[in-house]
Z-matrix of the N, CA and C atoms (Angstrom, degrees):
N
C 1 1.433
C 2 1.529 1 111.47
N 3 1.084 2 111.57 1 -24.41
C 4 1.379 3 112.88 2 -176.46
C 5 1.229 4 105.98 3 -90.43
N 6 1.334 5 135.90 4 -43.26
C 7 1.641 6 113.17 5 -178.81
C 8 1.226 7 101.59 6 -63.17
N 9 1.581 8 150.22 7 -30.90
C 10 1.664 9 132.51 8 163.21
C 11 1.655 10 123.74 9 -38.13
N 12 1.126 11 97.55 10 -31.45
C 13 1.665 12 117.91 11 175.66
C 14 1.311 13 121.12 12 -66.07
N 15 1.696 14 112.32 13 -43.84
C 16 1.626 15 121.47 14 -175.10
C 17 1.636 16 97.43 15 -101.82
N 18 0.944 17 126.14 16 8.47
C 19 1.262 18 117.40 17 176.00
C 20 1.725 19 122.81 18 -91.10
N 21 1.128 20 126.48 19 67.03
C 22 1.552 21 159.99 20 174.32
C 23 1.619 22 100.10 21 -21.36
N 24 1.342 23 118.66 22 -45.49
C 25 1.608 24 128.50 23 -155.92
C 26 1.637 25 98.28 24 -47.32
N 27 1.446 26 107.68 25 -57.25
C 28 1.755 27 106.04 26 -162.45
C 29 1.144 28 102.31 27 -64.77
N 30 1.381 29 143.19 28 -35.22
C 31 1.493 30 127.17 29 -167.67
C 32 2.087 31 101.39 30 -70.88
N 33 1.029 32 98.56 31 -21.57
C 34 1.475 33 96.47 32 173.17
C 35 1.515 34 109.66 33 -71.48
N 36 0.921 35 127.20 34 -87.15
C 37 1.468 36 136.92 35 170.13
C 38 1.629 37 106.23 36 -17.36
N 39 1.090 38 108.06 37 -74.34
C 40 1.685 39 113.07 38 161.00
C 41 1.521 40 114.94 39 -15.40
N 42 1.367 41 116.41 40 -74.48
C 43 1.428 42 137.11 41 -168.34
C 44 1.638 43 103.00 42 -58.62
N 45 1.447 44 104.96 43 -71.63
C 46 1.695 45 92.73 44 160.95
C 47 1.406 46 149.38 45 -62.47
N 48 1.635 47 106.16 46 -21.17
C 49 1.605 48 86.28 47 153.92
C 50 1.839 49 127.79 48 -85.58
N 51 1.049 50 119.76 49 1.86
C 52 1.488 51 145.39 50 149.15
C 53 1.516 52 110.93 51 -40.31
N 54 1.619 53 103.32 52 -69.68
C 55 1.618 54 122.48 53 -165.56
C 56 1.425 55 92.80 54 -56.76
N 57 1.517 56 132.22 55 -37.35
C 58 1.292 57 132.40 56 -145.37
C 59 1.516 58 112.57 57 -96.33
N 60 1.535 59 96.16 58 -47.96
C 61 1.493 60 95.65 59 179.41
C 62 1.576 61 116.15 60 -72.97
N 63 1.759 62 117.24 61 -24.80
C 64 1.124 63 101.49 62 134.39
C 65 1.579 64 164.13 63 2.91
N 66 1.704 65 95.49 64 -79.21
C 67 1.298 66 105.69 65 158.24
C 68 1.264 67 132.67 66 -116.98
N 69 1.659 68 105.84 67 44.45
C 70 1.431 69 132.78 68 155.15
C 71 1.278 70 113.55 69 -80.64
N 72 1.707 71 99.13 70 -49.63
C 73 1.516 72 122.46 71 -163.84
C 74 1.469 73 104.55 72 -78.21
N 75 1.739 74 135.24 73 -21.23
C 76 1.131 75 142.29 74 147.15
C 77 1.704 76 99.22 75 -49.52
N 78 0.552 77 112.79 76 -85.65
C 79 1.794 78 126.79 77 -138.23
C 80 1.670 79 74.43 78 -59.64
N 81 1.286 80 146.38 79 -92.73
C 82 1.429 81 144.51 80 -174.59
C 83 1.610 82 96.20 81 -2.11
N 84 1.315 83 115.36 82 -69.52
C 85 1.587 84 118.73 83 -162.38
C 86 1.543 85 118.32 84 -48.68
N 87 1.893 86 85.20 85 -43.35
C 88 1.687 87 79.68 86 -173.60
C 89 1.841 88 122.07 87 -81.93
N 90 1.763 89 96.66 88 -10.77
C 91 1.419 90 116.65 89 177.03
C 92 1.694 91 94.68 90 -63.63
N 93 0.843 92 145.95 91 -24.61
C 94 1.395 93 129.64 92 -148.25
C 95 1.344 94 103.40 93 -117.57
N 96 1.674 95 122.96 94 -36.95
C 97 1.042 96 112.66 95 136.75
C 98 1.328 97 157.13 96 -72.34
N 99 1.026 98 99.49 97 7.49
C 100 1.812 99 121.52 98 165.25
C 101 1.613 100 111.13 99 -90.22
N 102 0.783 101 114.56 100 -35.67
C 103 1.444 102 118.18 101 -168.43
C 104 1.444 103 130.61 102 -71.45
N 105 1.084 104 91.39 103 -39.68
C 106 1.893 105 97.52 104 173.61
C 107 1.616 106 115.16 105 -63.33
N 108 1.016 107 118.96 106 -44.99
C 109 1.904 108 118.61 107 158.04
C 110 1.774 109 98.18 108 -44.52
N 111 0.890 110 118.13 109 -27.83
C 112 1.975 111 100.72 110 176.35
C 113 1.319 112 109.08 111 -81.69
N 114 1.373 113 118.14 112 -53.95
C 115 1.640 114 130.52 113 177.23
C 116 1.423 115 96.88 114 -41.55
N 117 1.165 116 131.99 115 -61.12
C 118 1.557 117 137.91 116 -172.16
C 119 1.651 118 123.89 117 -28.97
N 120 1.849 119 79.75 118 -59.78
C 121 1.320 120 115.42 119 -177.36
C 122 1.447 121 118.51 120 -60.57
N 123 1.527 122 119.86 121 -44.86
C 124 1.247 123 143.27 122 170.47
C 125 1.543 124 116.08 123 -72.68
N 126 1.188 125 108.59 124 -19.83
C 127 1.211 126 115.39 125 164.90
C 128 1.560 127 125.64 126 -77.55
N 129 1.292 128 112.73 127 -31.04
C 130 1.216 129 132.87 128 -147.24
C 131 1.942 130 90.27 129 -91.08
N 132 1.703 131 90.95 130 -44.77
C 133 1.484 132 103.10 131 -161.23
C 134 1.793 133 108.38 132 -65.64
N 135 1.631 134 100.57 133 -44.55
C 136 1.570 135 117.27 134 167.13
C 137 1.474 136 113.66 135 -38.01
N 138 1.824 137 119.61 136 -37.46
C 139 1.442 138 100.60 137 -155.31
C 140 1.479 139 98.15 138 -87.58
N 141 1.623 140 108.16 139 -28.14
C 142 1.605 141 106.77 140 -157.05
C 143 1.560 142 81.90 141 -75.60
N 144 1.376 143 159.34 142 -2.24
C 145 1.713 144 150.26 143 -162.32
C 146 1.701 145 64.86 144 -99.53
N 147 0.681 146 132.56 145 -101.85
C 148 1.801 147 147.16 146 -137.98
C 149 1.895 148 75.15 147 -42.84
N 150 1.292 149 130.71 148 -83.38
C 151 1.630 150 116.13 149 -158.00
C 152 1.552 151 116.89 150 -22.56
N 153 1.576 152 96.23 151 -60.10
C 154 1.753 153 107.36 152 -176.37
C 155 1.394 154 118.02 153 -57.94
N 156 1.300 155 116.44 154 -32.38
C 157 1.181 156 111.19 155 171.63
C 158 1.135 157 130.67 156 -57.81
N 159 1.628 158 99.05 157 -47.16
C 160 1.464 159 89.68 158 -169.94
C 161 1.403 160 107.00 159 -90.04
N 162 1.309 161 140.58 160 -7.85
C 163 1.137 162 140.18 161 169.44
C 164 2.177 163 108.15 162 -78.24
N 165 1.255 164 120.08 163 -24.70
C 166 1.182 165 120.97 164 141.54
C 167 1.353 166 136.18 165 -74.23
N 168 1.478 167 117.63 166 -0.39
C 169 1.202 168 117.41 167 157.68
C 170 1.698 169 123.25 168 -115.41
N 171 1.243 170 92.81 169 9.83
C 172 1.725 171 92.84 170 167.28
C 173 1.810 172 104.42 171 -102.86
N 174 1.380 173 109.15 172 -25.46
C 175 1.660 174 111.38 173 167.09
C 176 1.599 175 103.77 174 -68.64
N 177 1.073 176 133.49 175 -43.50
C 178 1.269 177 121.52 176 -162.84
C 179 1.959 178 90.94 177 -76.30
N 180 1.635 179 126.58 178 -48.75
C 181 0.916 180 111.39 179 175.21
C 182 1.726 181 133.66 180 -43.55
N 183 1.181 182 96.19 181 -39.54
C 184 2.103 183 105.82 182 174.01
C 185 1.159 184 89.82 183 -65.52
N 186 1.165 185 145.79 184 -34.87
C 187 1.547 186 133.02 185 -161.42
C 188 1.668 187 115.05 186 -87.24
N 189 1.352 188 94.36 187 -19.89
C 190 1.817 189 90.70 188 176.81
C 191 1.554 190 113.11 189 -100.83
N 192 1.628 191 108.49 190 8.32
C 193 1.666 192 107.68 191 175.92
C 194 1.661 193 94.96 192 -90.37
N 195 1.921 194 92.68 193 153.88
C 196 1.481 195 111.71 194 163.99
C 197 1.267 196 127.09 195 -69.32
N 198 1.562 197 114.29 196 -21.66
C 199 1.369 198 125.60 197 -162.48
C 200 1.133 199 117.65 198 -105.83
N 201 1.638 200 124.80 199 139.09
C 202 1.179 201 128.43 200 -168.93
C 203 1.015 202 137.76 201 -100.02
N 204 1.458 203 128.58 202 94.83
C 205 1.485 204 124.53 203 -144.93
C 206 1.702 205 106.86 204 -157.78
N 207 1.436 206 122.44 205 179.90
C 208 1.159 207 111.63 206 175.57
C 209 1.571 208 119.48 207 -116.98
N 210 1.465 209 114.97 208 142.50
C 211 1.293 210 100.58 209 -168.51
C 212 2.043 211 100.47 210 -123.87
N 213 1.067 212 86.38 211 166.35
C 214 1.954 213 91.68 212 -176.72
C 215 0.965 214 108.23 213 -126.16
N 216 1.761 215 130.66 214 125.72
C 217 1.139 216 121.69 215 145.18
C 218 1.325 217 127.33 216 -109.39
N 219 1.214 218 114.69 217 -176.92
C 220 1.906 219 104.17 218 -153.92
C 221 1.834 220 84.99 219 -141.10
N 222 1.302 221 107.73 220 118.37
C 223 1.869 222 118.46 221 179.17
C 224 1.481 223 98.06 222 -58.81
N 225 1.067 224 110.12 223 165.93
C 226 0.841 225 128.88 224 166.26
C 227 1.822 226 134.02 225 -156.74
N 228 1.402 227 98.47 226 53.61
C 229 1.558 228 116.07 227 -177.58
C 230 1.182 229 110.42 228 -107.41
N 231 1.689 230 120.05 229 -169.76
C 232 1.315 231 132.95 230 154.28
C 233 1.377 232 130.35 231 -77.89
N 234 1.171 233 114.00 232 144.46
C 235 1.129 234 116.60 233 -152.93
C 236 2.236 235 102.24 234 -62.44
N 237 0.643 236 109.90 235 -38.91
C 238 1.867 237 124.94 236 156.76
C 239 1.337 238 117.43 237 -7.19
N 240 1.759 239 94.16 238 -48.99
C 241 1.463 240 101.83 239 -150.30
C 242 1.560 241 107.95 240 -96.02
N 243 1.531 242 112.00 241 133.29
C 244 1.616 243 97.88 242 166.78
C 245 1.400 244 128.97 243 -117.77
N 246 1.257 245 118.40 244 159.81
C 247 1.617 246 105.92 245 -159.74
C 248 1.325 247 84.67 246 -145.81
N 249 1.905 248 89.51 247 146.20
C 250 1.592 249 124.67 248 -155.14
C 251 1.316 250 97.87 249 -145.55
N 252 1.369 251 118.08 250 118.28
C 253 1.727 252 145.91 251 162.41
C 254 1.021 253 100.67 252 -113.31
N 255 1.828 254 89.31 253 127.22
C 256 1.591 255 120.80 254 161.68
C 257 1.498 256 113.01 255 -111.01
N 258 1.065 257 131.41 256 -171.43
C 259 1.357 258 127.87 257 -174.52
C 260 1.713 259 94.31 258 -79.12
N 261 1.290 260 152.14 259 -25.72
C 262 0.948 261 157.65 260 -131.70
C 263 1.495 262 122.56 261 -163.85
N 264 1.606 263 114.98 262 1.07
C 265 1.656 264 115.18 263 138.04
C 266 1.433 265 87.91 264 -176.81
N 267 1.978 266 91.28 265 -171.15
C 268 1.316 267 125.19 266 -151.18
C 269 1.372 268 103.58 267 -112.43
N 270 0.897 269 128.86 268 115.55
C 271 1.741 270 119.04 269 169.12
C 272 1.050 271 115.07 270 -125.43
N 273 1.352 272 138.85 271 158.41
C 274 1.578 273 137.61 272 -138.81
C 275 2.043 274 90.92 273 -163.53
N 276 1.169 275 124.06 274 122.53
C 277 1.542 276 118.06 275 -177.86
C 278 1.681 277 88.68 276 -142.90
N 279 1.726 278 94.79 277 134.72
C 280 1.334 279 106.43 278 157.02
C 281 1.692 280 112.87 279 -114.19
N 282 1.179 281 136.04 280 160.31
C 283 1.179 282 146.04 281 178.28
C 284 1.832 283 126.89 282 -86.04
N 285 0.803 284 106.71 283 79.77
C 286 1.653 285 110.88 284 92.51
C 287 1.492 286 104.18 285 -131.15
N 288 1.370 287 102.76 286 -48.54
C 289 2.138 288 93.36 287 -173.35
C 290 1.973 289 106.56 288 -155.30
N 291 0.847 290 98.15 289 70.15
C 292 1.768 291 123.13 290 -173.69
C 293 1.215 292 103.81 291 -106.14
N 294 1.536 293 152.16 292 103.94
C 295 1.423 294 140.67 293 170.55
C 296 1.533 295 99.24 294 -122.11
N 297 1.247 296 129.08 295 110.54
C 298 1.557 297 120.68 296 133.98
C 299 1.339 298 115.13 297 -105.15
N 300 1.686 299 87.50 298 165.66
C 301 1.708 300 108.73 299 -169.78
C 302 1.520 301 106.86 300 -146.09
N 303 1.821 302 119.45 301 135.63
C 304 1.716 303 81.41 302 164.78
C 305 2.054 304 64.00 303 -145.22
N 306 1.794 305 87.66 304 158.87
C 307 1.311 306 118.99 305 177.60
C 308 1.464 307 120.05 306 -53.61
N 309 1.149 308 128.97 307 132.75
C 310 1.577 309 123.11 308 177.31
C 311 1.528 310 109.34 309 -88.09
N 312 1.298 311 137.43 310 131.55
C 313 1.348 312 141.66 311 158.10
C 314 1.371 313 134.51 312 -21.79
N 315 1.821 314 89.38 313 -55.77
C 316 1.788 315 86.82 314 168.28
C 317 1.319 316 89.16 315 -133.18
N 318 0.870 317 118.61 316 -171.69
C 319 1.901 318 128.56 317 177.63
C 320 1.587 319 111.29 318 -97.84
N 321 1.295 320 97.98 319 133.58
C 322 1.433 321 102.18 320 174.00
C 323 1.548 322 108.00 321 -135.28
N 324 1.615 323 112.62 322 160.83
C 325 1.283 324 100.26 323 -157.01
C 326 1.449 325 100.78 324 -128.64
N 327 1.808 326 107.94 325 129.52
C 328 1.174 327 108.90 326 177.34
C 329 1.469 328 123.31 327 -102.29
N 330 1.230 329 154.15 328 155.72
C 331 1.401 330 172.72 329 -143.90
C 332 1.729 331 75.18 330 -44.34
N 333 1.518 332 99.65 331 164.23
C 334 1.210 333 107.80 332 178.52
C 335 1.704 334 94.55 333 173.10
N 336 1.430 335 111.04 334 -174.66
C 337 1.476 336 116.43 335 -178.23
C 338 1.690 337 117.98 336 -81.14
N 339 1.175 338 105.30 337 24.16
C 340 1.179 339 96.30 338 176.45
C 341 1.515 340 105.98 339 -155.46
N 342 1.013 341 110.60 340 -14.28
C 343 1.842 342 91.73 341 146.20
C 344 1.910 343 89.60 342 -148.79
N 345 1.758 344 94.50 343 165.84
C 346 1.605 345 91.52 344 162.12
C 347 1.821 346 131.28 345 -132.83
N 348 1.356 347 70.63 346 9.35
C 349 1.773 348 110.57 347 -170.47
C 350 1.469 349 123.52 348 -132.95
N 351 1.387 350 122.69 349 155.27
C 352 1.745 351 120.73 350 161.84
C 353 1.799 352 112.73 351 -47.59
N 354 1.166 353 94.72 352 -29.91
C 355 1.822 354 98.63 353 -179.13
C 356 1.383 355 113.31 354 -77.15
N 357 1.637 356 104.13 355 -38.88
C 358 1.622 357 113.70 356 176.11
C 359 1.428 358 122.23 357 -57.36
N 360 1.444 359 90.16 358 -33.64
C 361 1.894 360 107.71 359 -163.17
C 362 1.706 361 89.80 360 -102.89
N 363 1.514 362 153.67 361 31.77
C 364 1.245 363 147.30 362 126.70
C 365 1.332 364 111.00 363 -94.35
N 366 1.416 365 120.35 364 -43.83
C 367 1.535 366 124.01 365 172.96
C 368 1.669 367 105.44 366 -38.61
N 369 1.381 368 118.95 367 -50.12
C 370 1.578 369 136.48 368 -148.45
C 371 1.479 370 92.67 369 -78.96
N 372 1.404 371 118.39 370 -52.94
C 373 1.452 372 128.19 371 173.88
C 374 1.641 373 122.79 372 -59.40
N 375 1.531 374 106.33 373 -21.30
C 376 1.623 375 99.97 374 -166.23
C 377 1.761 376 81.08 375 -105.82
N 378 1.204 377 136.59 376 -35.59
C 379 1.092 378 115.94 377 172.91
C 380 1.689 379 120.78 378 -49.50
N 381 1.638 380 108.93 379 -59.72
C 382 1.628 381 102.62 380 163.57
C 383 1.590 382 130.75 381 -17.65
N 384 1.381 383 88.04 382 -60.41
C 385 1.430 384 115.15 383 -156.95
C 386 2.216 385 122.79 384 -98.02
N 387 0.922 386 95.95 385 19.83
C 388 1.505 387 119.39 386 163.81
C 389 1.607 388 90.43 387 52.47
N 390 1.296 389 107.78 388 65.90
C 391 1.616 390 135.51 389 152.58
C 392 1.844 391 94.31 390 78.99
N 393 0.935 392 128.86 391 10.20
C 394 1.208 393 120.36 392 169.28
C 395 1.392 394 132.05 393 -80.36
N 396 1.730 395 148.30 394 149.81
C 397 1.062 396 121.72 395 -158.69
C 398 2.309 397 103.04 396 -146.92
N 399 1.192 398 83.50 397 -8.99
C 400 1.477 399 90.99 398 165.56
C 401 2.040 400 108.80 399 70.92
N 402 1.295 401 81.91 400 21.33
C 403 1.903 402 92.45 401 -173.39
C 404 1.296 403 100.80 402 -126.21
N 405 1.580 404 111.77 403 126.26
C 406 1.606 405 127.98 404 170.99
C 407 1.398 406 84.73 405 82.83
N 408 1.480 407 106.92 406 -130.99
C 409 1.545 408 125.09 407 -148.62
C 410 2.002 409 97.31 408 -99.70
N 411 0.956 410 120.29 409 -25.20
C 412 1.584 411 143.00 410 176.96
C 413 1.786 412 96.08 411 -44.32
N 414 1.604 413 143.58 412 67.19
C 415 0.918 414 109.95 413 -175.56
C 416 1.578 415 120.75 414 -110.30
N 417 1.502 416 118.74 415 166.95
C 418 1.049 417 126.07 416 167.80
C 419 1.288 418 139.43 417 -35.53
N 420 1.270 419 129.07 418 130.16
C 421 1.996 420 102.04 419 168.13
C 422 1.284 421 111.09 420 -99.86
N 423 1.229 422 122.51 421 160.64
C 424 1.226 423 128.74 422 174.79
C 425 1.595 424 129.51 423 -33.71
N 426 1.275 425 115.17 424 -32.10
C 427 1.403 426 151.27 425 -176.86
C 428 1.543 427 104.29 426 -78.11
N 429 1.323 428 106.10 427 -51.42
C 430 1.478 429 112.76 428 167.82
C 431 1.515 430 143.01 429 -17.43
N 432 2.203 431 77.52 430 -73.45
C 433 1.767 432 105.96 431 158.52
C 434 1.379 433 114.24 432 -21.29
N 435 1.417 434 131.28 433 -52.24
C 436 1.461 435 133.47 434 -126.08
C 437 1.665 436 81.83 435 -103.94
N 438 1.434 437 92.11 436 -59.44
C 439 1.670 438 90.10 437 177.95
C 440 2.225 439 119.67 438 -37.02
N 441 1.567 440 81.24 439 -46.31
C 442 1.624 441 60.31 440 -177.31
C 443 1.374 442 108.21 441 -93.59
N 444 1.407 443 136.75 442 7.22
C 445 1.696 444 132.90 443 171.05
C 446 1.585 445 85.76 444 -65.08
N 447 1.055 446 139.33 445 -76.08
C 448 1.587 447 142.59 446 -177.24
C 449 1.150 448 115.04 447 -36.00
N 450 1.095 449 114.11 448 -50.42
C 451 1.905 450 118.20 449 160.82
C 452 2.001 451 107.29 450 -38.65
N 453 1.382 452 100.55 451 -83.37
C 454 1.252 453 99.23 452 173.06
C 455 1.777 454 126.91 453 -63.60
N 456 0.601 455 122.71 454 -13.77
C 457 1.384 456 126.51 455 136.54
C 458 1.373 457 136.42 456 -27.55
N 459 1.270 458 101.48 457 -62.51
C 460 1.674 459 121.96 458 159.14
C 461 1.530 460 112.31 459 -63.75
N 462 1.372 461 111.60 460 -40.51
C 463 1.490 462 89.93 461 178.22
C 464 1.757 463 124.67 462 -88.36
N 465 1.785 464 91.10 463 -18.86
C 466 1.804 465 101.05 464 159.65
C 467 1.804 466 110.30 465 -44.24
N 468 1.436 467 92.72 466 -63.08
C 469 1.653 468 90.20 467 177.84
C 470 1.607 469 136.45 468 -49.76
N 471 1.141 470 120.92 469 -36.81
C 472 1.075 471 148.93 470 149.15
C 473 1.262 472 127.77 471 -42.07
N 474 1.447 473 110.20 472 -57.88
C 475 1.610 474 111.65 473 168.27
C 476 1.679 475 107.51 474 -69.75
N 477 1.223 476 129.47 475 -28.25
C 478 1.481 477 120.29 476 171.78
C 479 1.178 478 114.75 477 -60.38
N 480 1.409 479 128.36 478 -16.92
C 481 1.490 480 105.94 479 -177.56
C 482 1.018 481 118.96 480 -144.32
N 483 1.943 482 110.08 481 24.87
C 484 1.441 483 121.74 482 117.23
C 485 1.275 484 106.90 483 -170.57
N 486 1.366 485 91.10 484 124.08
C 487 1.376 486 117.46 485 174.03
C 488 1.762 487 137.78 486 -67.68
N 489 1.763 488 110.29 487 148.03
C 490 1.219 489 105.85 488 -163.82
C 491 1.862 490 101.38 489 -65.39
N 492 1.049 491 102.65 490 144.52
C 493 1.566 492 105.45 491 167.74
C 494 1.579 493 110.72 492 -113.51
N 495 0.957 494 124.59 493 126.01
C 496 1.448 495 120.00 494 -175.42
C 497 1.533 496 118.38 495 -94.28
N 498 1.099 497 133.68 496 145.08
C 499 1.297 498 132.75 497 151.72
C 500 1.503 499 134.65 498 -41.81
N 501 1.897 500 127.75 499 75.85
C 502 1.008 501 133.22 500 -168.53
C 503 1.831 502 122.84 501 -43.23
N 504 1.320 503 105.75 502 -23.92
C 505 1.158 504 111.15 503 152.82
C 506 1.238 505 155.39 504 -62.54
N 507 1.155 506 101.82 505 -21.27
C 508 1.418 507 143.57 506 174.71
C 509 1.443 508 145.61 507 -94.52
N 510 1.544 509 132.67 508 97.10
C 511 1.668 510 109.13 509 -153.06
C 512 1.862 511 110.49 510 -69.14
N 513 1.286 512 104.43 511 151.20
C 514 1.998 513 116.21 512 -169.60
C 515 1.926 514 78.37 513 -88.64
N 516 1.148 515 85.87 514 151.09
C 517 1.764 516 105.51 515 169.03
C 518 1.143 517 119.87 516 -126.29
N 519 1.448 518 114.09 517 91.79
C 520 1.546 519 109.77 518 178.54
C 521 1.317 520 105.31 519 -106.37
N 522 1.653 521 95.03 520 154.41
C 523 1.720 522 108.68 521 -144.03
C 524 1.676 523 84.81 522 -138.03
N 525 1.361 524 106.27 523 147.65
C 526 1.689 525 119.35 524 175.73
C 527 1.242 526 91.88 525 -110.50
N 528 1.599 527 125.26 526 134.63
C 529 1.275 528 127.12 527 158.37
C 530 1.277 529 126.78 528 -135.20
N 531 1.065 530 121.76 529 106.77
C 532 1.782 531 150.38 530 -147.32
C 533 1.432 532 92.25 531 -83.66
N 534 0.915 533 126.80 532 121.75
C 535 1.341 534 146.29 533 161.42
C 536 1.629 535 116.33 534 -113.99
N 537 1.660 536 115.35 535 121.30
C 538 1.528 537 141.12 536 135.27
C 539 1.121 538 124.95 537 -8.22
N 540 1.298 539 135.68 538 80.92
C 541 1.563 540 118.57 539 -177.23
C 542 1.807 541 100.77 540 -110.62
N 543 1.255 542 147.64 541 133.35
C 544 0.887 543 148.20 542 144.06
C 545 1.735 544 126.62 543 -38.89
N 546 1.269 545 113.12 544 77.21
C 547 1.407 546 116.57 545 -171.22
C 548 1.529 547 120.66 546 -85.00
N 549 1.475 548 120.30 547 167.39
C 550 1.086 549 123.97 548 177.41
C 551 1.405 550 100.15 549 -45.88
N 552 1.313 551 133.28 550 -59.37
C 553 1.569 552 132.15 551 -138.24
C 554 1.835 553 95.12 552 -124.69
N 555 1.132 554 95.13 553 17.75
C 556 1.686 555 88.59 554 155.80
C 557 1.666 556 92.23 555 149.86
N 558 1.752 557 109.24 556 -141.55
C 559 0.937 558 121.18 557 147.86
C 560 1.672 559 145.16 558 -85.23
N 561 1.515 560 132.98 559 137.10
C 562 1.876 561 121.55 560 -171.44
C 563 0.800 562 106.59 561 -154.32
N 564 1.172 563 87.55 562 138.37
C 565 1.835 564 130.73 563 -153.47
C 566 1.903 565 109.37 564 -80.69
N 567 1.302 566 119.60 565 84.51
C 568 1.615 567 109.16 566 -167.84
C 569 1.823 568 88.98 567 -114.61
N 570 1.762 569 93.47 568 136.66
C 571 1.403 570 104.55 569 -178.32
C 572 1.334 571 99.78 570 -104.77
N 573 1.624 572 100.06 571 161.10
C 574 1.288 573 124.08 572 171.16
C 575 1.593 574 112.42 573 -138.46
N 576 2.010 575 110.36 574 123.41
C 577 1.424 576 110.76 575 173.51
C 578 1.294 577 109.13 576 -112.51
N 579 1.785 578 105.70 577 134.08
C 580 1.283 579 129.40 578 -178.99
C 581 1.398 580 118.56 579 -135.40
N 582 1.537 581 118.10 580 125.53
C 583 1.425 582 135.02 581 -148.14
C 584 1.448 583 88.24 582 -118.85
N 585 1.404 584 110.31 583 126.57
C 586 1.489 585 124.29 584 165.56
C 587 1.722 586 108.65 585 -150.22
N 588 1.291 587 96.44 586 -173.88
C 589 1.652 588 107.60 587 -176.77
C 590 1.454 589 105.27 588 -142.39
């Protein structure tokens, strides 16, 4: 009975797994209250990726049809959030410091200083192009093309270094507009997408 008595070891062992679960049972507490500000955050970041997307994948969709027509889409975020098209992506920012962005496929072109409309963006073209407009029977020359890649060009540049912001209230109208070019081997059909309100 007495060597159980002088035997010191267990109160050690004891004491440290004590000390430990201790400051397991700390660190757990403060983990759990720390954490939900991340979930938030990650949450927050997830929805605006899902907005751009799909609002970059209904632009890239108008852009791969033949047909020329106008289409509407209608946002659908919080009121927080603001969203910025360039010819060449989507970015979505909430406040205080939230930025997503994801790349567009092909470029599409939103309002800008030089046209802000289907009317803006033939005006812009027949000025280039010595009254020509590449619609109906009106067609393009080959030479043309270049003229209006340079046209849009200018407004690529432009939209990079500041972008259209749209009215979240409001549905964006992006429009395909098929233009006439007079080709070697007949007539061809080159589109152009332009997003306004």
């Amino acid at each position: 009975m007495q060597s159980l008595t002088i035997d010191e070891k267990a109160w050690a062992d004891y004491l440290i797994t004590r000390a430990g679960m201790l400051i397991f049972c700390s660190l757990l507490i403060i983990a759990a209250f720390n954490v939900h500000p991340l979930f938030i955050e990650k949450d927050s970041s997830g929805m605006l990726d899902a907005k751009i997307s799909h609002l970059a994948s209904y632009l890239e969709g108008v852009d791969s049809t033949s047909v020329q027509r106008s289409y509407y889409y209608g946002f659908d975020i919080p009121k927080n959030v603001e969203v910025g098209l360039s010819a060449r992506y989507v970015t979505a920012s909430t406040m205080p410091h939230m930025t997503r962005a994801r790349a567009l496929m092909t470029p599409v072109y939103p309002s800008n200083s030089l046209w802000n409309n289907r009317s803006g963006l033939m005006v812009a073209i027949s000025n280039r192009c010595q009254g020509r407009t590449g619609i109906g029977e009106d067609l393009l020359l080959p030479s043309d093309w270049d003229l209006i890649r340079e046209l849009l060009g200018e407004a690529e540049h432009e939209l990079a270094v500041d972008s259209f912001v749209p009215d979240t209230d409001q549905p964006l109208i992006v429009e395909k507009v098929v233009l006439n070019l007079q080709g070697p081997e007949g007539i061809e059909k080159r589109g152009i997408t332009i997003v306004y309100q």
